[in-house]
Legacy VTK file of the C-alpha trace (Angstrom):
# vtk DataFile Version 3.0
C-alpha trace
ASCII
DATASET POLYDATA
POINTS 507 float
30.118 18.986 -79.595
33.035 20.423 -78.199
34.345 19.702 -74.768
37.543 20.526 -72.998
39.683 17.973 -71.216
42.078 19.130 -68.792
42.888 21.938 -71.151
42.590 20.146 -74.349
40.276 20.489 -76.635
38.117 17.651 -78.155
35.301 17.369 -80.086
32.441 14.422 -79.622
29.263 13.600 -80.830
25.605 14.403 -79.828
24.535 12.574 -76.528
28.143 11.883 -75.886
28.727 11.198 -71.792
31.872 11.733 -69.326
33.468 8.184 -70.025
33.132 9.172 -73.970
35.255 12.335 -73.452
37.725 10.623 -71.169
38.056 7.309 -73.401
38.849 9.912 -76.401
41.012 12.542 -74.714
43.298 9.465 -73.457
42.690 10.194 -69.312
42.397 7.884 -66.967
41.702 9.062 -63.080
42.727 6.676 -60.360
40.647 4.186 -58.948
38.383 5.446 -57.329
39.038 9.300 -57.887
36.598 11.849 -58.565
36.685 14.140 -62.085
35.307 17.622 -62.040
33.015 19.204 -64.285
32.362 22.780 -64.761
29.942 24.652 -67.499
29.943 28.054 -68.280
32.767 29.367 -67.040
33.572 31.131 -70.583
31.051 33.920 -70.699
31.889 34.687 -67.643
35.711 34.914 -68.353
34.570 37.450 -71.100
32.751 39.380 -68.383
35.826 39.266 -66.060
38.470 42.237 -64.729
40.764 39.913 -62.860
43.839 38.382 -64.253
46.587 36.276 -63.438
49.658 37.378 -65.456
52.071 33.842 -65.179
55.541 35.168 -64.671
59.094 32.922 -64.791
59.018 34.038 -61.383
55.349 33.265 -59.994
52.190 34.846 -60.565
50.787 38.142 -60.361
47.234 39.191 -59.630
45.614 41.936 -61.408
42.713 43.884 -60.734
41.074 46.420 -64.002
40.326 49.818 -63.141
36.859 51.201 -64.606
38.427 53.815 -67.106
38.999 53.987 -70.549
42.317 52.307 -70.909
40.285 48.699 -69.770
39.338 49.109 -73.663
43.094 49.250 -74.704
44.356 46.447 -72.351
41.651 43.878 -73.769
43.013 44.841 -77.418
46.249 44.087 -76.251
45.581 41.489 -73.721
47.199 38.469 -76.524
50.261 40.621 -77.697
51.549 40.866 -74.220
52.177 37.480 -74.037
55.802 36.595 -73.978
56.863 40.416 -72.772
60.122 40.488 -71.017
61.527 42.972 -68.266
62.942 45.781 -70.213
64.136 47.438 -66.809
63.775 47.177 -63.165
64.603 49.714 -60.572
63.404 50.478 -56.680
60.779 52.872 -58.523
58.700 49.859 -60.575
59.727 47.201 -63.086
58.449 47.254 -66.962
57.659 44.678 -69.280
57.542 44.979 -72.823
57.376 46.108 -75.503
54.385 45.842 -77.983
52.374 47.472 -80.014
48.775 49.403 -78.749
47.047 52.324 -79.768
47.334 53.996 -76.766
47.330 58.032 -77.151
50.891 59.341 -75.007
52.375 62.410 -73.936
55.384 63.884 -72.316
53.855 65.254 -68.697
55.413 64.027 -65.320
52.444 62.105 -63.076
52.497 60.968 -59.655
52.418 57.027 -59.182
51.370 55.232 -55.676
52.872 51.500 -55.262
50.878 48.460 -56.878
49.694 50.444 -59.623
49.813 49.008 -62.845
50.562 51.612 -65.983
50.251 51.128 -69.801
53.118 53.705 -70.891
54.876 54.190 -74.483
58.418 53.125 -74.108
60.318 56.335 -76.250
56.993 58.089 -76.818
56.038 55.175 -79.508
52.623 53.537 -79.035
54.576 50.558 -81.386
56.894 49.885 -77.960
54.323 50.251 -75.443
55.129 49.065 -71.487
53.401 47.378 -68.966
54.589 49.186 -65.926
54.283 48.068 -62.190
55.103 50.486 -59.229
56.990 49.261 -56.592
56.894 53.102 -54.802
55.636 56.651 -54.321
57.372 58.524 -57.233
56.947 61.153 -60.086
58.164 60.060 -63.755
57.568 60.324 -67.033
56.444 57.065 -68.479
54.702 58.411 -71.923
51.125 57.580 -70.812
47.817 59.511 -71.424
46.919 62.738 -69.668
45.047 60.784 -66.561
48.516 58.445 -65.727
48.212 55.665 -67.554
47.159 54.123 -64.292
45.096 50.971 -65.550
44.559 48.343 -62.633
46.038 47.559 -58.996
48.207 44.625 -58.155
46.196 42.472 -55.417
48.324 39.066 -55.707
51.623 38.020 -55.900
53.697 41.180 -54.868
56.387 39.314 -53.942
57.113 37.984 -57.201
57.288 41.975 -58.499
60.669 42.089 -55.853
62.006 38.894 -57.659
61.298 40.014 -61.485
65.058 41.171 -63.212
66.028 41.640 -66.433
65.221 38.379 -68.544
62.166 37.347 -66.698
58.637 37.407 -68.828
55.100 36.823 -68.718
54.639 32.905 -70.008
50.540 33.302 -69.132
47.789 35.106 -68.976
44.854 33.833 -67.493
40.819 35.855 -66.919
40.018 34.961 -63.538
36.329 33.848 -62.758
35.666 33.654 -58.925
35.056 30.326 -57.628
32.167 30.953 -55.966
30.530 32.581 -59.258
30.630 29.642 -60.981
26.721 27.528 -59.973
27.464 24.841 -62.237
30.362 22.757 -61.062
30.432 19.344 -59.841
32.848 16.212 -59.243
31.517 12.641 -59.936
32.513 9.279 -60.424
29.240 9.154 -62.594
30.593 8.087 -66.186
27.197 8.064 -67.500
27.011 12.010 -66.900
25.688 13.325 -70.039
28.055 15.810 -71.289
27.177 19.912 -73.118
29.120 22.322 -75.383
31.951 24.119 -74.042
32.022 21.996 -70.720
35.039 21.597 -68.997
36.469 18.144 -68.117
39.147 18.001 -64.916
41.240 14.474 -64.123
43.923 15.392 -62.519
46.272 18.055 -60.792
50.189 18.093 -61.075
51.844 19.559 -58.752
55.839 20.097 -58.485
58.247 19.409 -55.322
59.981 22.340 -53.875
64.079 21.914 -53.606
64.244 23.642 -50.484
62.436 21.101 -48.530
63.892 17.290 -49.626
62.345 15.649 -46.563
58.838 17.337 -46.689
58.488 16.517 -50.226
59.221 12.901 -49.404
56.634 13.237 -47.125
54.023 14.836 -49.580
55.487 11.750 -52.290
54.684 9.518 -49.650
51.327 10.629 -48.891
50.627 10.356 -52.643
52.421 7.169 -53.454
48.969 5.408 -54.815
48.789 7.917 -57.331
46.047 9.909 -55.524
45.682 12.980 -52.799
42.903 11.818 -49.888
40.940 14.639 -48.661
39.810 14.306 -45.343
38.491 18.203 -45.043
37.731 20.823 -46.374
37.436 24.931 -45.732
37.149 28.037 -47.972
41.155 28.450 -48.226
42.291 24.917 -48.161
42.249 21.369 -48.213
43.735 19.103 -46.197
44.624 15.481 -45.883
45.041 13.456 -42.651
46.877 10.691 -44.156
50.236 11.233 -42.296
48.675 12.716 -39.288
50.813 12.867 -36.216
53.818 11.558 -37.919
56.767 13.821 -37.476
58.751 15.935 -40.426
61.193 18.196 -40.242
60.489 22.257 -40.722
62.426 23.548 -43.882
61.135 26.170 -45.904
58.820 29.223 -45.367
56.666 31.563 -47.524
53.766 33.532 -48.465
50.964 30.499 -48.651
49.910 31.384 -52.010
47.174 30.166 -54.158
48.406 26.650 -55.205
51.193 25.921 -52.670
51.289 22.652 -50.555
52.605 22.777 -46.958
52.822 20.357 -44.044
52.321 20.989 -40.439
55.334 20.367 -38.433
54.429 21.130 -34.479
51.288 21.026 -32.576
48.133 19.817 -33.455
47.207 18.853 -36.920
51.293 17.858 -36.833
51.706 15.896 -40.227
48.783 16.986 -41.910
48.944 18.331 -45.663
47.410 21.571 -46.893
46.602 22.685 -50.388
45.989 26.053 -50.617
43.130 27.512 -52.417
43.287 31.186 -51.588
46.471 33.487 -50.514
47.344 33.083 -47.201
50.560 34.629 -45.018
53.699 32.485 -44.419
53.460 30.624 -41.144
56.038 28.842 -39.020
53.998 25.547 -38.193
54.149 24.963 -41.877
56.510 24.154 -44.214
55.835 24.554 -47.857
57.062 21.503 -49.874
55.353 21.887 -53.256
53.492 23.785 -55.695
50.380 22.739 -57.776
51.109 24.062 -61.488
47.924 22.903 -62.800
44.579 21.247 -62.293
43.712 23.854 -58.807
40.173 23.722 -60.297
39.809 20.031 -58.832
41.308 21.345 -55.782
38.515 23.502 -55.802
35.596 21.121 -56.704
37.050 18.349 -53.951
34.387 17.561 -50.883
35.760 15.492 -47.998
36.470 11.754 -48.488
36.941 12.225 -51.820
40.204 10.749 -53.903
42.050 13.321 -56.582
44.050 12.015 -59.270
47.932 13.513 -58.551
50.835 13.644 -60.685
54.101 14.951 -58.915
57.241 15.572 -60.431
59.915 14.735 -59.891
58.818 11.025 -59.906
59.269 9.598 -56.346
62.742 7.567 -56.302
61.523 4.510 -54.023
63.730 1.305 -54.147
62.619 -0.201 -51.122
61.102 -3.406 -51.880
62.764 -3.531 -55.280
65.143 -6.428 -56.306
68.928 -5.168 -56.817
69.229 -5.564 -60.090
65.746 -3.816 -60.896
66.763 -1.205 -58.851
70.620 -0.409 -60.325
68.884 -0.597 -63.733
66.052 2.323 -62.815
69.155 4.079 -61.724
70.974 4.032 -64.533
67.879 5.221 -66.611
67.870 8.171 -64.313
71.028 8.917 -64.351
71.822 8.395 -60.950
75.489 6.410 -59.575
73.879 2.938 -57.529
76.493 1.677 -54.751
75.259 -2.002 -53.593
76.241 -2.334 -49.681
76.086 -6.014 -47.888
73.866 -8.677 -49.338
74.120 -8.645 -53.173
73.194 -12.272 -54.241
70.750 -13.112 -57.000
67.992 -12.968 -54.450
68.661 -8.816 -53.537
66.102 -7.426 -52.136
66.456 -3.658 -51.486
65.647 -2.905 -48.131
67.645 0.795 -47.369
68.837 3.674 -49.690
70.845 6.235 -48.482
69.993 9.007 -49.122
66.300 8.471 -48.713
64.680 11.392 -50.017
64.507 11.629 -54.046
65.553 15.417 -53.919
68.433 14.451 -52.150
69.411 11.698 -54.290
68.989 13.291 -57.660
70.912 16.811 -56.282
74.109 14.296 -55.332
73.229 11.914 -59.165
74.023 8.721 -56.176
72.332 6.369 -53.995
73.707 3.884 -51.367
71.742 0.546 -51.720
71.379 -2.271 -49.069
70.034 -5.489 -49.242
69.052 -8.747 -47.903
67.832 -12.236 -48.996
64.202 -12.343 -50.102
64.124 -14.892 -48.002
63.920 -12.405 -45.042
61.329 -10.289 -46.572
57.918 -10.998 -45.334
54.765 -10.477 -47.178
51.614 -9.359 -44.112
48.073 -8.832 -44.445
46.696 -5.998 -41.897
43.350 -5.808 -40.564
42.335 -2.149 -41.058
38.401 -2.704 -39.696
39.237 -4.637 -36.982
42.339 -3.114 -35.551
42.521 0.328 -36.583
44.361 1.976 -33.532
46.772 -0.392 -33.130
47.714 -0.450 -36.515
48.465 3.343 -36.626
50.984 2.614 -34.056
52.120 -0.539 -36.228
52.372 0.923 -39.413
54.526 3.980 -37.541
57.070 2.308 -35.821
57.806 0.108 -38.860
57.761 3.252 -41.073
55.546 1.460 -43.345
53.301 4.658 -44.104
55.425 6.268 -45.759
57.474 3.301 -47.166
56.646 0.179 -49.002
58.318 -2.312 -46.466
59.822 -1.893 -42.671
62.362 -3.149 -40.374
61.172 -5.671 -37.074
63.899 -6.422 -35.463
63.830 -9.862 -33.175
64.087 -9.636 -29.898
63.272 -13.249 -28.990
62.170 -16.529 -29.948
60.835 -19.428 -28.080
58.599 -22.328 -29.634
56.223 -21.304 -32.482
56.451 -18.025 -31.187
58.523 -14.416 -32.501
58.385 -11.330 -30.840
59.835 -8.385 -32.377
61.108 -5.080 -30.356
60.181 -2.123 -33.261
62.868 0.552 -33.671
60.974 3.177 -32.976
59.355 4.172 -29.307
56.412 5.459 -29.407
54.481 3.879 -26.998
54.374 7.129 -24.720
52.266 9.062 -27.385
50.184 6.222 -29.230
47.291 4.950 -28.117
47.206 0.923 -27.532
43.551 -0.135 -26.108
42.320 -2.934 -26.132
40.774 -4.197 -29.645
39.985 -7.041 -32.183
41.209 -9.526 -29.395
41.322 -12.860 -29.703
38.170 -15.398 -29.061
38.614 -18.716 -28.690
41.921 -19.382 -30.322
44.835 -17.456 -32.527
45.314 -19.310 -35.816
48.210 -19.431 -37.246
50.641 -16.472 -38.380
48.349 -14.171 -36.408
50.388 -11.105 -35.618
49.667 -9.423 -32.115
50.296 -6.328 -30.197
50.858 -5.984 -26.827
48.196 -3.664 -25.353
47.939 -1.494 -21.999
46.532 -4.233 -20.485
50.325 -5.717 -20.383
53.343 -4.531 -19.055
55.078 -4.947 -22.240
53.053 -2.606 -23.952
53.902 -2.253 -27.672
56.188 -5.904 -28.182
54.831 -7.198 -31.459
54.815 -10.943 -31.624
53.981 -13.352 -34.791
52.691 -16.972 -33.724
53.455 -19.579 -36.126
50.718 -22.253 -34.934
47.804 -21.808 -33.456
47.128 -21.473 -30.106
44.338 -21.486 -27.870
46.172 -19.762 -24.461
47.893 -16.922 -25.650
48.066 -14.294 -28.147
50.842 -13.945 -30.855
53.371 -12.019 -28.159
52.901 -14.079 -25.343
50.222 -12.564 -23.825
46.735 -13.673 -22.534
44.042 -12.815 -24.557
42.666 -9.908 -23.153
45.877 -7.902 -23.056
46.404 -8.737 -27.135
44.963 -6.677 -29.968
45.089 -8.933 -33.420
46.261 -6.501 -36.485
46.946 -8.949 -39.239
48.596 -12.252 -40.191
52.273 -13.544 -41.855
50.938 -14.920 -45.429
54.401 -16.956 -45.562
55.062 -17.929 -42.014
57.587 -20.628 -43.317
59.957 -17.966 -43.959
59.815 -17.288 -40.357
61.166 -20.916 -39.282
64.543 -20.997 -39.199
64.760 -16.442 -37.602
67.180 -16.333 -34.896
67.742 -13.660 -32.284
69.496 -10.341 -32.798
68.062 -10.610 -36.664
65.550 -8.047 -38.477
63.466 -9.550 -40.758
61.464 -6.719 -43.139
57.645 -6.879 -43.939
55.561 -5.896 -46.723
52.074 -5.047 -46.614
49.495 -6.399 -49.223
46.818 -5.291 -49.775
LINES 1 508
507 0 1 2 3 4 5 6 7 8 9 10 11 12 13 14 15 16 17 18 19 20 21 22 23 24 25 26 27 28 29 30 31 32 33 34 35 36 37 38 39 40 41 42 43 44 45 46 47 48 49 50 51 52 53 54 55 56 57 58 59 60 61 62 63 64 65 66 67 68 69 70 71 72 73 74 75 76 77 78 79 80 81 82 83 84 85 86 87 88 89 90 91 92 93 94 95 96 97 98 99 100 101 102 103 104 105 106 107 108 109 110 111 112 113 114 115 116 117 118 119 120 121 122 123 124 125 126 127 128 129 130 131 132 133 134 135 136 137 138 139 140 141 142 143 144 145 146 147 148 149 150 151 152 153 154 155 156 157 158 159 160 161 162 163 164 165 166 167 168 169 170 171 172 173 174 175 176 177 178 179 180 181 182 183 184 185 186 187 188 189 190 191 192 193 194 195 196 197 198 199 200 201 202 203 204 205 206 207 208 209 210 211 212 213 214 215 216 217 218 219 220 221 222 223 224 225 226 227 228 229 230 231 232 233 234 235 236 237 238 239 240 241 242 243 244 245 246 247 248 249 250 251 252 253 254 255 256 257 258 259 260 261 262 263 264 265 266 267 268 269 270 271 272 273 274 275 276 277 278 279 280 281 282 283 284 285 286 287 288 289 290 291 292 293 294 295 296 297 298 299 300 301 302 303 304 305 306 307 308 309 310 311 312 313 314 315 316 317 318 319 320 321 322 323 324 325 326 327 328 329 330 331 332 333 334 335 336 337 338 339 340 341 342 343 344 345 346 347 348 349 350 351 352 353 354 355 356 357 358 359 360 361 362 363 364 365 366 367 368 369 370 371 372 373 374 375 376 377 378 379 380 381 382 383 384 385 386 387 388 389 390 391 392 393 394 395 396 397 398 399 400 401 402 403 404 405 406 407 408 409 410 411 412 413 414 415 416 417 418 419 420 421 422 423 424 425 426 427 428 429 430 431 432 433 434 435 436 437 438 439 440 441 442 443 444 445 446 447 448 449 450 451 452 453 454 455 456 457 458 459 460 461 462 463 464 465 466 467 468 469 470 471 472 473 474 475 476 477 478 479 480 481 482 483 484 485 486 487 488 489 490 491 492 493 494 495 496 497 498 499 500 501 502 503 504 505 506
């Protein structure tokens, strides 16, 4: 039985099932990340007159005419592949040339923009010219009596403006409408019994976008676990709410094509990701940080809540967290110049790089590194269930959802008890109610939030014995909302004022 894995071809035996194929092809999704399955699409790409042509420059959409040339472009369909631009002028731009058996001859014919023209480059059918009009004009192009006019361009006409000399088609690809296709699925079912000619989907890889350093951080950190979360889900997109209402910078703009990744900047929906699964204008709330370059049929297949398998290149450069001398050495694989700032005993742990975003850093080959005794790196446990509000404010004003660890600087300490002053305001746009507060007594290395109930809204506090009075930042109970606990609180002993220790989450 032959099945197709994410492209490749494999061949299996009778009654084989999904975990079979996946075990033999060598793919393994993320934990808990769907795989799509799709049957019969192949017939129906025989049946098809759409076609993406896959230029160096982007993709272009095709749509067949019903005439007789169709016959002559499916003939030709696998010599075209590889054709370069031969010229390109305000009229149209031609790729070429190969060999058809197209019949030619030497008359003058009117040509409307978007056309697409089968021609014969010096009137021989051996050096014959795919032709795309870019405007109303009259030429001779050596094409049959009706034109040579074969299909319409209905995708991708900006990429015609960017084609020059050099450029050339690396793909061509029979399109099959989504919504054609009645037997697709995703699963986490292994046990799904598998047929001939199915096709198997893991994963989707998508490439950042150099334009945009700081919104493809984001989009790296909103895939750091390896997988894309998708929290909705409408006929031209998905979208994730991972990062929702965290702030990134606007950087680049265009056409929302099939395939291209984008985060919302102002408004509402401000940090949320979109995948794009149909063409869609450029739009100023959104900047485009990446492009998917393959696997858009899980895209597709995807239903709300479910996980996808993502692979994003260039590799995320994230130090933070990462002892010195583990992270100099990953530099030095990479390429990249590490400078070590402050702290740079045995016991490094990197807690800043400068730049931060991995475009930035591997466009400038250097990286500024500081660090500070592991001794002042704290390892937390955080109470999602229980506290889930007040840890979306936590986890923002530490910056520890997009990083691996964040800065809480101390403001004060008295007794058994810490509180920290975060870095970041942000009380005047995040919620704090009350929740998950404490009952009877706070054990010890509770960490606390100050909610509305108090007029120190937002101090974070860490009590290092338990207490039966007051919550974690000094508080009475019923103005203190519990989000997690210190798992090595003796670290904590000995923290003056004025210092920032840095926390990790595990999970």
């Amino acid at each position: 039985m032959r099945v197709f894995v994410d492209g490749n071809e494999i061949e299996l035996g009778p009654g084989a099932c999904l975990a079979d194929a996946l075990q033999k092809a060598g793919s393994k999704p993320a934990e808990g990340a769907i795989v799509g399955v799709v049957k019969g699409r192949g017939e129906k790409s025989r049946q098809t007159n759409s076609y993406w042509l896959n230029t160096s420059k982007g993709r272009i959409r095709i749509e067949l005419l019903e005439n007789e040339l169709q016959k002559i472009w499916h003939e030709v369909v696998d010599r075209i592949l590889g054709s370069r631009v031969r010229w390109a002028t305000a009229d149209g731009v031609a790729l070429g040339g190969f060999s058809s058996e197209i019949s030619f001859g030497r008359s003058a014919h009117e040509y409307n923009r978007w056309e697409v023209v089968l021609g014969a480059a010096g009137f021989d059918a051996e050096n014959t010219q795919l032709i795309f009009i870019h405007r109303r004009h009259s030429a001779i192009y050596g094409t049959p009596d009706n034109g040579g006019v074969f299909a319409h361009v209905v995708g991708g006409k900006s990429t015609l403006d960017r084609l020059e000399i050099g450029d050339k088609i690396e793909g061509i690809e029979p399109i099959v409408e989504w919504q054609d296709l009645t037997e697709k699925t995703s699963t986490l079912d292994m046990t799904l019994p598998l047929e001939e000619d199915m096709e198997i989907y893991t994963r989707v890889q998508a490439e950042l976008i150099e334009e945009a350093p700081l919104g493809a951080e984001f989009f790296l950190a909103s895939t750091r676990d390896g997988t894309f979360r998708v929290d909705s889900v409408s006929s031209s997109y998905v979208l994730s709410d991972q990062l929702l209402t965290e702030r990134v910078a606007y950087e680049h703009r265009e056409p929302r094509l099939e395939g291209v990744v984008t985060v919302r900047t102002v408004g509402r929906g401000l940090g949320r990701i979109f995948i794009y699964k149909q063409d869609r204008t450029s739009n100023p709330s959104h900047s485009v940080v990446a492009r998917v370059v393959k696997g858009m049929d899980m895209i597709k297949l995807a239903r709300p809540g479910q996980l996808i398998t993502f692979d994003v290149t260039p590799e995320r450069i994230m130090l933070l967290g990462k002892s010195l001398e583990d992270a100099r050495e990953e530099m030095r694989e990479r390429g990249i110049e590490a400078e070590a700032v402050g702290y740079i005993g045995e016991d490094a742990v990197v807690v800043k790089q400068d730049p931060g975003a991995t475009m930035e850093i591997l466009k400038a080959k250097r990286v500024k590194l500081s660090a500070i005794p592991s001794s002042r790196l704290i390892s937390v446990q955080l109470y999602y269930d229980l506290a889930p509000k007040s840890l979306d404010y936590f986890r923002h004003v530490t910056g520890l959802k997009e990083k691996p660890l964040g800065p809480l600087p101390v403001y004060f300490t008295y007794e058994s008890t810490l509180l920290f002053k975060p870095e970041v305001e942000a009380v005047s746009y995040k919620e704090l109610l009350p929740e998950n507060k404490p009952v009877g007594l706070v054990p010890a290395g509770s960490i606390g939030i100050s909610n509305q109930v108090s007029k120190k809204i937002g101090m974070v506090g860490i009590r290092l014995e338990e207490d039966r009075r007051y919550g974690p930042s000094g508080e009475k109970f019923e103005a203190t909302n519990i989000i997690g606990r210190v798992l090595e609180p003796e670290k904590l002993r000995d923290v003056k004022d004025g210092e920032t220790i840095y926390i990790r989450e595990e999970r």
